[in-house]
N, C-alpha and C positions, 0 to 999 in steps of 0.2 A: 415237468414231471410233478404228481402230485404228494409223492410219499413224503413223510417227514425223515426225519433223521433218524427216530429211533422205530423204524418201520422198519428198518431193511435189517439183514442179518451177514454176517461174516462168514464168507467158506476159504480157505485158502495152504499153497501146498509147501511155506517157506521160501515159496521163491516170489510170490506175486497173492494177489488176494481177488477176491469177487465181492461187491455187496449183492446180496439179492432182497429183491424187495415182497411184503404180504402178498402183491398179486401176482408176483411168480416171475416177475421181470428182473434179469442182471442190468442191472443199471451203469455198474460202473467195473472197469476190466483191463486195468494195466499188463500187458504182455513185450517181453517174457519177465520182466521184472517189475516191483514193487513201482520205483521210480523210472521207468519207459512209459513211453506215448498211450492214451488210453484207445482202447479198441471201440470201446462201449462206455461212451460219454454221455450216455441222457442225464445222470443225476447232474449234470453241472448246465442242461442244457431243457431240450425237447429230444420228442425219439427220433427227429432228423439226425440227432449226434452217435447215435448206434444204443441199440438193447436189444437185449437176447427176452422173449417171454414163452415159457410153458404154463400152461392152464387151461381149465377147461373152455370151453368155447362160449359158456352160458357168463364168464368172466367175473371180476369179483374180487374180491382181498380172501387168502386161504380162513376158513372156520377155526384154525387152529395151527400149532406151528410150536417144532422143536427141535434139540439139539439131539442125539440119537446117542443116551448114555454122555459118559465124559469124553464126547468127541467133539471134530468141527463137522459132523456131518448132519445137513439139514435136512428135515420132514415137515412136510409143509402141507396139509388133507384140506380138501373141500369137499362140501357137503352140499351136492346140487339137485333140482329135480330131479334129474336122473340117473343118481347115484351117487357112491364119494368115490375119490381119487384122491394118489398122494403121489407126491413127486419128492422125491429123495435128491437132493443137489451135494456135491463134496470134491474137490480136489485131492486128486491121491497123492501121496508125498511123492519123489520121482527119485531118481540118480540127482544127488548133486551137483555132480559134471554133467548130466545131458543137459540141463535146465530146459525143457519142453513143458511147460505148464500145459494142465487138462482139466477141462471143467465136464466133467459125469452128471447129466442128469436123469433120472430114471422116472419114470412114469408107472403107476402102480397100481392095478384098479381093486379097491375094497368092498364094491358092493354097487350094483347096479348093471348096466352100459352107461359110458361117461366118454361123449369125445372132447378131444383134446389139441387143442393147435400149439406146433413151438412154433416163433417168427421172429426173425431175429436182423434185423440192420447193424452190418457193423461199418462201422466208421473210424479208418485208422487217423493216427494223429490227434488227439483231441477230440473227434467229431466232426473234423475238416477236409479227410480224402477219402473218398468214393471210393474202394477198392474196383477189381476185377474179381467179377464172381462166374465161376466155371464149374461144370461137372467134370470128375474127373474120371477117366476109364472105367475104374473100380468102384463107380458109383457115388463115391464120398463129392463133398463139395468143397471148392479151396477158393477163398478168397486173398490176392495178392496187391498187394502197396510195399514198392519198393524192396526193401530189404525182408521185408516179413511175409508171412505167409500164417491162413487160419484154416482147418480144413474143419469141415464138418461131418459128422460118422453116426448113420442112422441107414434101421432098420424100413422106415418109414421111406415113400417118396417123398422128395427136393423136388420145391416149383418156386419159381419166380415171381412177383408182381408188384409193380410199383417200388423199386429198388429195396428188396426186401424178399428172404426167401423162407420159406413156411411149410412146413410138413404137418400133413394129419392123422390121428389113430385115434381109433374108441376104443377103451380098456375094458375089461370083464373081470370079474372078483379072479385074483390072483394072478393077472398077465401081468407081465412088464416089457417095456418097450424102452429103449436107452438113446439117449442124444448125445453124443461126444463132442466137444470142443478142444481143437489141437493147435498151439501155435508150433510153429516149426521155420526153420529160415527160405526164405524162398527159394535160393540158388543151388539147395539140397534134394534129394530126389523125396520123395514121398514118406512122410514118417509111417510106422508101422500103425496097424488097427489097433484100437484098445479094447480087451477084453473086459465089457463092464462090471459084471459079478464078480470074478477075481483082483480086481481095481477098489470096489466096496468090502470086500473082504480085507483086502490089505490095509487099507486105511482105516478099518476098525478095529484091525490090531495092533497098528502103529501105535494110536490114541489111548488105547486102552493100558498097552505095556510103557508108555511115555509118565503119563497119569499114576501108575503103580508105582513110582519113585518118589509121590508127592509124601511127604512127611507131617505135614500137618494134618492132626484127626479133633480141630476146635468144634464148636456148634456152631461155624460159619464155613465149613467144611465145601460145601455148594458154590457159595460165592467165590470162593479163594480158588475153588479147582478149576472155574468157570473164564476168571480173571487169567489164572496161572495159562490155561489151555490158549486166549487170548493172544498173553506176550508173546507164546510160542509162535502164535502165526505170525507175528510181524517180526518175527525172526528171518534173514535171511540166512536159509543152510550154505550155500556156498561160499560164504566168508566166515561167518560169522556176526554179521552188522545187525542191529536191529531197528526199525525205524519206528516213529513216534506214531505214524499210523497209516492207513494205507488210502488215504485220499488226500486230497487239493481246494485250498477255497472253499468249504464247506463253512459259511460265516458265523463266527461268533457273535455279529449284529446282524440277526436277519435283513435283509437289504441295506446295509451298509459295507463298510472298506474293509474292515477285519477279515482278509480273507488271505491264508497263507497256505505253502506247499511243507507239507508235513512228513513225504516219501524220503524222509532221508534222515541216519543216522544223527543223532547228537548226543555228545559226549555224556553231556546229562540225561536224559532219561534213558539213552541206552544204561549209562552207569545206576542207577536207581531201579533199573530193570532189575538188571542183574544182581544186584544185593537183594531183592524179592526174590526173586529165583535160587540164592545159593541159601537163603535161611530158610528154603521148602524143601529140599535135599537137590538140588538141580544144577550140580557142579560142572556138567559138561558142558553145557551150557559157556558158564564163567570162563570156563577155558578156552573155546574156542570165540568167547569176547576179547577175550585179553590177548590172544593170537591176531585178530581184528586189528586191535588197539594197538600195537607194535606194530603193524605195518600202517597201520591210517597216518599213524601221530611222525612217524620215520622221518630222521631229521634235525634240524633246529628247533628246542620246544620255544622261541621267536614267531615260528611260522606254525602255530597249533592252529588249527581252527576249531570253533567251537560246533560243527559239524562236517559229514560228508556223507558221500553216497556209499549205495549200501555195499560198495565194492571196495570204499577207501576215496573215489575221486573227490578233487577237493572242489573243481571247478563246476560252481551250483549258481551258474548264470540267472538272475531273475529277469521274465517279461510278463506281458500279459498277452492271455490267450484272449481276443478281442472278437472271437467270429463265434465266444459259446458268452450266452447271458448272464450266467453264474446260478447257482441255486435259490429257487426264489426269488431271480434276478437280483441276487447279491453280487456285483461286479465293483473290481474285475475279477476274472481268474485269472488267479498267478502259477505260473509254472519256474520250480527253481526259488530260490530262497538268498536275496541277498542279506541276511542277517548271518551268513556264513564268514563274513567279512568284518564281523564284530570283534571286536575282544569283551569279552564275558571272563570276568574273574574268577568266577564262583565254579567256572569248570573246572579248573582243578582238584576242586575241594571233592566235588562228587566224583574224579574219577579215578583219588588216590582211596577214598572214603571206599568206593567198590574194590578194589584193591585189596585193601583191610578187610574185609568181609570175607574175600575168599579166604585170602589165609588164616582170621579165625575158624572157617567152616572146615578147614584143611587143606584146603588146596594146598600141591605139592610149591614149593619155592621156583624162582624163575630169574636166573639170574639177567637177564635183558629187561626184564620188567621191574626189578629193584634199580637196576640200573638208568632206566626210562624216569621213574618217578625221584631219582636226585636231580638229574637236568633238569625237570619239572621245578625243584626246589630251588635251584638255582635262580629260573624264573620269577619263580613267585618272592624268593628274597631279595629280587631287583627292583620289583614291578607291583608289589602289595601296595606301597602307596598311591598307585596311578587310579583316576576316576573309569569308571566300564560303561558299558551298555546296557550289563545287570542280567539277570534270572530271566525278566520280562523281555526280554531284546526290541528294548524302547527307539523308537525313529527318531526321537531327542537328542540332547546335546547329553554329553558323557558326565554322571555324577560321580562321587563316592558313598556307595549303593551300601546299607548295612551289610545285607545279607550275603554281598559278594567278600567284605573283610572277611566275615564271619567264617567262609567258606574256606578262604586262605590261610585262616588259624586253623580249621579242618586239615585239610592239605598236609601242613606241616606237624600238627600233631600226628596224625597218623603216621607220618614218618620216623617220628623219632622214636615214636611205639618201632613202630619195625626196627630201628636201627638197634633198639633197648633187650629187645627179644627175639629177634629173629638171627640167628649165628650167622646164614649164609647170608640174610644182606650188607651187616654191618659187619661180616670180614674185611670191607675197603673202609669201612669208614674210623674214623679216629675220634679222640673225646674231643678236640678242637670242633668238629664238626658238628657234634651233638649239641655242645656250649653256643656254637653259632644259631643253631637252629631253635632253639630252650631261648635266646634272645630273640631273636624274632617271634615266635611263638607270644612272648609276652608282650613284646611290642605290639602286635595286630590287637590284642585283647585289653590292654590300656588305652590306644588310639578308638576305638570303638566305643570302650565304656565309655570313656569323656566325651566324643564326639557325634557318639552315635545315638544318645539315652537324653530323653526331655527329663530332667528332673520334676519339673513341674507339674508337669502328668504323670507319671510314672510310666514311662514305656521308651521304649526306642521307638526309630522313627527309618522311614525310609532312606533316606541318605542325610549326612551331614551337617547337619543346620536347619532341615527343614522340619514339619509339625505335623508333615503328609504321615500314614501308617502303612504298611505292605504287609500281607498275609502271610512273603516268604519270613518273617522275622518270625514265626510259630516255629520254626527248625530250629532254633536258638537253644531251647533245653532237649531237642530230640538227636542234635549231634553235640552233645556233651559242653557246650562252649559258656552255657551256667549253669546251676543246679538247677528242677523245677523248681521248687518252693523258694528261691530267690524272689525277691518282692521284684524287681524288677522283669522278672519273668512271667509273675503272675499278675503286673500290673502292664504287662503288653500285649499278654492273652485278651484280659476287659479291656484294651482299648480296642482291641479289634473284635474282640466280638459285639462294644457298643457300637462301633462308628464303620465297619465294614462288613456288617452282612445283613444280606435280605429273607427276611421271611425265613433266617435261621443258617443260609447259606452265606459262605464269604465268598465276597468280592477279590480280587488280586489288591488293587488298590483303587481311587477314587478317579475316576470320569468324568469328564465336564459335557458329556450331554453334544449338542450344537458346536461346541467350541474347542480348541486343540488343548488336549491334556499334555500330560508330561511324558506322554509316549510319542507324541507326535502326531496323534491321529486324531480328526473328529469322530463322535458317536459313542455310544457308550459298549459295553457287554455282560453279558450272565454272568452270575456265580459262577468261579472257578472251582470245578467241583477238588482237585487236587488240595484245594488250602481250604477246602469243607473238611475233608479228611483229618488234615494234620490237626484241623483244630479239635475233633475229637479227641488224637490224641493228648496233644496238650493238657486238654482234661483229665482224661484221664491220670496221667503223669503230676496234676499237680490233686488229685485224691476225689475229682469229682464226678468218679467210674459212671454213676447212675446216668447222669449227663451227656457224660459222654457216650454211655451206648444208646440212647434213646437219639441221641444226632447218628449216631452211625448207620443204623436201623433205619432212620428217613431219608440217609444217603443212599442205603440197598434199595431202597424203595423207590428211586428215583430208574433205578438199569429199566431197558426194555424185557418186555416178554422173553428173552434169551439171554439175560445177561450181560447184556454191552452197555458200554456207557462211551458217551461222547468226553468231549472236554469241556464242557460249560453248561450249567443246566438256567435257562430264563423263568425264573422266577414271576415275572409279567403273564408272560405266555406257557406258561407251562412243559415247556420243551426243549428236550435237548438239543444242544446248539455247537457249534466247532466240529473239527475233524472229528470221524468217526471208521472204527472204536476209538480211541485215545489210548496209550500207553501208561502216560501221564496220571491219567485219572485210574487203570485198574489196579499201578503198584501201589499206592498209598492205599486201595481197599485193602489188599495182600496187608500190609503196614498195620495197617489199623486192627486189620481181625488178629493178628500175631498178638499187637501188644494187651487190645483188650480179654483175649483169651491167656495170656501169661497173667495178667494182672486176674483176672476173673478166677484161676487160678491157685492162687497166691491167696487171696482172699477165700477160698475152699477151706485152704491148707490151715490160714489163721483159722477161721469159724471152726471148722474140726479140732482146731489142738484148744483151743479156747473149752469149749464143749469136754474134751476129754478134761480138760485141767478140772473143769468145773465135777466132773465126774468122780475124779480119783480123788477132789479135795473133801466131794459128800459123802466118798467111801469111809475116806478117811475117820471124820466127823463122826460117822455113824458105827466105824468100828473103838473109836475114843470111847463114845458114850456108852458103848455094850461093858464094855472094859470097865467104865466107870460104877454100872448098875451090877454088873457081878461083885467088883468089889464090898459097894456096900451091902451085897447079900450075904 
């Protein structure tokens, strides 16, 4: 396939997602879930692996293309010899419980006669089993593999050729003509028809009244609603789970090994999700995570992992899919994620740190979830000294990682915040326990300072003893753990902004090219657009706002034509790179636009009282000296 990354756009209805790409192809189409077997595998492959395309017949990349208001629903117009055409694509939201994902797309003539062909091969399993394709009584078309079933629902004739089935229609200014896509389980009798106009209907009020609860009215107002609408889709409604993004192997070294499966919750950026989300007003949200979270985590917190599926399962076998090329022949493709099997320290820290968030924002108290995060502390007062896998989930030998200490003084501060102020958590707890916890707490943060910090440079440093830098150390003054203007803080901002970014972007940490880094992997990768972000803030935070928003502003400028962003942007080549959308990458946009707009703010507020001060003091002056000139008259 030839589309890049930031060519294709996101439709999707909480339960599963669609890329579709500028010439009108769904390329990639996990059913009925986020993380299940892809139906429509060409972005990992060729269209022998299944895509769906609508467009006109003269073919082409759309003239133009957008999101319809503050929705996920896609408009997509071409402007051809013989006429325009626009094809409206969107997933309506469904029943939670029925989970039957449906891909709507509408065909919509503007101006001319414009024909039009859909054609579409699917290919269940990755790319890899040939369904049976059938007409069915009622005219629809149903393609079956196994346990699944795909029907297709059109006004248009269904014809066959060349394993591949294809419907035609020429539009006229204001007709429309609609394609349905239905997965349903095979061994069920026929899902019902979908009414497409009242399907586009519904989901533009879903969107609209979801959107109407965002809280933030900054001058970045566009991006952050853009992002916010985003997370929502890699929300999965029936649990609650959120995943990091909704594709596989999409490589952060174009033709290299960097290629991972992204469909599936983790503790951390679901947690980070959701702390963007409950400081936008979107507490429902938070709740039905932390409902998630009590069932995923259920147990011994010994056996946490630092992910799962988007349903709670823990079991995230990794292989490789060997029968698809990978993107740009980026191979292999992995399906499944053995970095599930890691211990990552730093999780705890983000996923009491989210915790703390709701119940600043008000979330009501919980007592199973006060209860979850002291077992948690238990842990981490066992286990804070042990070396991790770290933030990056390195294929390496296990260090003691800064930014995972770091995260486990997070962790435990937040707790004793709670225990300190919150009446219904610290009903069980006692002052022994607080004392216990107030020592550890210091403990983690004298073991860090000494261990963690080059004096010689001025900076911390990646783990332990070493001289390497990591981008996650920029969190250091954004979760409280020093002050910004600690020299130490602002001397490990300049070492990463001298020694880890390109062309203005940071890097995670340093690469060796040809040779195995400290991850374990050869080859290098892009700018990590996530520690681009944090470093604006950074800036900002330590007073260098102009700075910082002039980086923040080259990072917007970086999203596609719709506002998505990948995880990694190549600086070389100019293109975004990793799973797409990213998760990852849109809450630290959320992050960034919150704090620059508080701070931009703030700085209003001073220049205005400054200004008045200066006002009433020339008032002042000038009603002295009136005072003075009467007198001596």
């Amino acid at each position: 396939m030839s589309n890049r990354i930031e060519d294709y756009a996101l439709i999707g209805d909480m339960q599963t997602a669609a890329l579709v790409a500028r010439d009108g192809s769904v390329d990639w189409l996990c059913l009925p879930r986020f993380d299940s077997p892809a139906v429509l595998a060409g972005l990992l492959g060729t269209e022998e692996n299944g895509y769906w395309r609508i467009a006109p017949l003269s073919g082409g990349q759309a003239t133009r293309r957008r999101y319809r208001g503050d929705s996920l629903i896609l408009e997509s117009e071409w402007d051809t010899p013989r006429g325009s055409v626009r094809v409206i694509d969107f997933m309506p939201p469904t029943d939670a419980l029925i989970g039957a994902p449906t891909i709507v797309r509408i065909v919509e003539g503007i101006s001319g006669h414009v024909p039009v062909r859909s054609e579409i091969r699917m290919r269940f399993h990755y790319g890899k089993v040939v369904p049976w394709v059938r007409r069915h009584t009622d005219g629809r078309t149903v393609a079956v593999a196994g346990p699944d079933a795909v029907w297709l629902q059109s006004e248009a004739e269904a014809y066959g050729r060349g394993m591949t089935t294809y419907a035609d229609v020429t539009v006229a200014p204001g007709e429309r003509h609609a394609f349905i896509l239905n997965w349903w389980p095979s061994h069920v009798e026929a899902p019902l028809t979908t009414d497409p106009e009242a399907a586009l209907d519904d989901t533009e009020r879903f969107w609209g009244e979801w959107v109407d609860r965002c809280t933030y009215r900054g001058p970045w107002r566009d991006a952050v609603v853009r992002s916010l609408i985003t997370l929502k889709a890699l929300t999965y409604a029936p649990t609650g789970g959120i995943v990091a993004a909704p594709t596989t192997s999409l490589p952060e070294d174009l033709g290299g090994v960097r290629n991972w499966d992204y469909r599936y919750t983790w503790l951390r950026d679901a947690a980070m999700t959701l702390s963007a989300l409950v400081r936008t007003g979107f507490l429902e949200e938070a709740k039905a995570w932390r409902e998630w979270l009590l069932r995923a985590v259920a147990g011994d917190p010994e056996n946490l992992q630092i992910m799962y599926g988007v349903g709670g399962e823990r079991r995230l076998t990794e292989y490789e899919a060997n029968w698809l090329p990978g993107y740009e022949n980026s191979g292999p493709v992995r399906i499944g994620n053995a970095a599930a099997e890691q211990f990552q320290l730093d999780v705890y820290g983000e996923v009491v740190d989210a915790l703390h968030h709701g119940r600043m924002a008000g979330m009501e108290g919980h007592d199973n979830a006060h209860q979850l995060q002291l077992r948690l502390m238990d842990f981490v007062g066992d286990h804070w000294r042990n070396p991790d896998e770290g933030i990056w989930e390195v294929r390496g030998p296990r260090r003691h990682f800064v930014h995972s200490k770091v995260m486990a003084w997070v962790a435990v501060d937040r707790t004793i915040k709670m225990l300190e102020t919150d009446t219904l958590a610290g009903a069980g707890a006692d002052e022994r326990t607080l004392d216990q916890l107030r020592t550890v707490r210091d403990e983690i943060h004298r073991e860090v300072c000494e261990y963690g910090y080059d004096a010689e440079r001025n900076t911390f440093t990646q783990y332990y003893g070493s001289r390497e830098l990591d981008a996650a150390l920029l969190l250091i003054p954004q979760v409280g753990f020093l002050p910004p203007d600690d020299k130490r803080v602002v001397g490990t901002i300049e070492a990463i902004q001298h020694e880890l970014t390109e062309d203005g972007f940071v890097r995670r940490y340093p690469t060796h090219g040809d040779g195995i880094g400290l991850d374990g992997l050869p080859g290098d990768e892009g700018a990590f657009l996530a520690c681009s972000f944090w470093l604006a803030d950074d800036l900002a935070m330590i007073g260098r706002l102009d700075e910082a928003r002039e980086l923040f502003e080259r990072l917007l400028a970086l999203r596609n034509d719709l506002g998505l962003l990948a995880e990694e942007w190549d600086p070389r080549l100019q293109r975004q790179v990793g799973n797409f959308p990213q998760a990852f990458s849109h809450v630290p946009l959320i992050d960034t636009a919150l704090r620059l707009t508080a701070l931009w703010q703030q700085q209003q507020r001073e220049e205005a009282g400054k200004a008045d001060r200066k006002e009433r003091a020339a008032a002042a002056e000038a009603a002295e000296a009136a005072a003075g000139n009467h007198a001596q008259g």
